[in-house]
N, C-alpha and C positions, 0 to 999 in steps of 0.2 A: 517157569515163571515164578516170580518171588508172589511173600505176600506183598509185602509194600508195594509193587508194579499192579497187582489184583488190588488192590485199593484203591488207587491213583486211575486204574481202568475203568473200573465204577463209578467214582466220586465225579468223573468227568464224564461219565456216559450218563449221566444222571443229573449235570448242569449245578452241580454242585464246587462252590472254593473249599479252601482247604479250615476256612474260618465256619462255613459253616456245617460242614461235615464237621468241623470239632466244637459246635454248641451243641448238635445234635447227640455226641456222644459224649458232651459234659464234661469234656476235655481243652485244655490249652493249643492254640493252632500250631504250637511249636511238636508239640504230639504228634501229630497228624503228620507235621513234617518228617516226625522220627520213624511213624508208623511205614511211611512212604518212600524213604530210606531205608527201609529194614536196619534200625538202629534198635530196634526192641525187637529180642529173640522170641518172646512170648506173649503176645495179646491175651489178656484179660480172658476169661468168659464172659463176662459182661459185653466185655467190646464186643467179641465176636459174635453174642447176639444181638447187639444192637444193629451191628452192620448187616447182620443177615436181612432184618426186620426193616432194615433204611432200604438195604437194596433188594429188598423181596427174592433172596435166594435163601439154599439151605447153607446152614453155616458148614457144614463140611468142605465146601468148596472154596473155605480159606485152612482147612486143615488138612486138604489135598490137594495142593495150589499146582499138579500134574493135572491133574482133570481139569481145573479148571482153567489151564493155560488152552486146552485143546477146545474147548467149549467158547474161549474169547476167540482162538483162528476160524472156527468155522464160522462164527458172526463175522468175523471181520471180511473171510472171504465172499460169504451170502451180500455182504455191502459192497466190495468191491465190483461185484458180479451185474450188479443193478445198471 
């Protein structure tokens, strides 16, 4: 799973658009689209702790976006399962 797909997973489990995940990170909405895109190879450190702190994760799990593909299937399966 990309980062952008891991943002866009978040930002929407979390009831957030994409304007206002990008006030939040003090960024242009068109940002957010780029981010969500994977059209930026490198998020910020900034970003990355911001995003961790918006969605109460550790930030590695956008710097190891293998883990945390597997960590969104098993929520998504535990939901499906309900």
């Amino acid at each position: 799973m990309s980062i952008g797909k891991i943002i866009k997973f978040l930002r929407c489990e979390h009831g957030l658009t994409q304007q206002e995940l990008a006030d939040i990170l003090g960024v242009k909405k068109s940002s957010i689209q780029k981010y969500e895109a994977n059209d930026v190879p490198n998020l910020k450190t900034s970003t990355i702790r911001t995003l961790s702190d918006t969605f109460n994760i550790s930030p590695w799990l956008f710097l190891v976006p293998v883990v945390t593909a597997v960590l969104i299937a098993k929520k998504v399966s535990a939901i499906a399962t309900l």
